[in-house]
N, C-alpha and C positions, 0 to 999 in steps of 0.2 A: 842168441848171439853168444855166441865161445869167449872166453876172455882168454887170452893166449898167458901163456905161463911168464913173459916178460911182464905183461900187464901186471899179473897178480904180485908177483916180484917185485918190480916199482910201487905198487900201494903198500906191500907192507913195508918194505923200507922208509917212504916216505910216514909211514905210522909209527912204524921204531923211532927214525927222528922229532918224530914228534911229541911222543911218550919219553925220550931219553930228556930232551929239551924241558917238558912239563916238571919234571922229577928234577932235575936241574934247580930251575926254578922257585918250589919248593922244599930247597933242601932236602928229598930225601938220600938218603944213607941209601949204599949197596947192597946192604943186607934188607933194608925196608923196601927196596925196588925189586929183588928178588921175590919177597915174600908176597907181595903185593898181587904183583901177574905171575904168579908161578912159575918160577924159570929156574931150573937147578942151574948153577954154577959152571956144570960141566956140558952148558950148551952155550954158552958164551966163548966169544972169537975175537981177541980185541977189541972189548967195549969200547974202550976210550974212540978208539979208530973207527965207531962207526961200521964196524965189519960184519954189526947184526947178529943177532940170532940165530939159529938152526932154528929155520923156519914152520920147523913144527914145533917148536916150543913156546913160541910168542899166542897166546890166544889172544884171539883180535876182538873179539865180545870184552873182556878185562882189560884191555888198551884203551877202547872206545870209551868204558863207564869210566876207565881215569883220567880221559882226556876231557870227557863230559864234569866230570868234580873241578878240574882245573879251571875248564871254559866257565861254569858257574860261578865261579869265587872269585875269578877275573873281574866277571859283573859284576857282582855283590859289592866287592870290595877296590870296583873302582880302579885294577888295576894295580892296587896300592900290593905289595910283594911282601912287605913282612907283615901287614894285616895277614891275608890269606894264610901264611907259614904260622900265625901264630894261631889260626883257627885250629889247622891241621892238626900240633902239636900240645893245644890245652883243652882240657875236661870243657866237653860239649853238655848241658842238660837236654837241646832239642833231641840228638843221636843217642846221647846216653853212655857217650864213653870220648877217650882221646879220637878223632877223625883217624889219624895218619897208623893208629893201631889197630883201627874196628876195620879199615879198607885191605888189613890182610888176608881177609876172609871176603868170600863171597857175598854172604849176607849181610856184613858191614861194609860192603862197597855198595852195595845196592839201596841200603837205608843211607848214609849220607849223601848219596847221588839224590834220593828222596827227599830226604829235608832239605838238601840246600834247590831242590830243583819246585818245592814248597813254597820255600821262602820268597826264589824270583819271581814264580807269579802271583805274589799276593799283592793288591796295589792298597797303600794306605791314603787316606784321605783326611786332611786337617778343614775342621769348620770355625768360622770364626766366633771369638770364644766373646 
């Protein structure tokens, strides 16, 4: 089955809204949202408006693992929004560094996507003492 070029179109849009939205949420900075999914400056079209990307610029693998760290801390923490923002922005000992620094990089997007993806399936069990 072909996906026609609207189709592909519509999913990444609706994935930019959802990564702009995540980021949002989180508090990050322009320059932290840039660095993050790799996106020079000069492929941006009216952010604010929504006007997207130059849709070769968006990697949709680095969208996905940030929307996956968001969806995780969402759980974790319940929803709660400056919980998760202050995960993000203080010294982690599980990760081994600030979250919202290490996820600039490749391989620090992939280990706290790892620890926090750890933590949610781990089920703890209380016995009666």
């Amino acid at each position: 089955m072909k996906i026609s070029l609207d189709q592909q179109n519509d999913r990444r849009k609706t994935l930019t809204k959802a990564v702009i939205n995540a980021a949002e949420i989180l508090d990050v900075s322009d320059d932290e949202f840039f660095k993050i999914l790799k996106i020079k400056k000069s492929s941006i079209v009216q952010l604010d408006n929504l006007n997207y990307f130059n849709p070769i610029s968006l990697d949709e693998e680095i969208a996905i693992l940030f929307l996956s760290i968001f969806n995780l801390l969402h759980k974790l923490s319940g929803g709660d929004v400056d919980m998760m923002c202050y995960f993000m922005r203080s010294f982690n000992y599980l990760t081994g560094d600030i979250p919202i620094k290490q996820i600039e990089s490749s391989a620090g997007l992939v280990k706290v996507y790892n620890v926090l993806g750890n933590i949610s399936e781990k089920r703890f069990y209380c016995t009666k003492v």
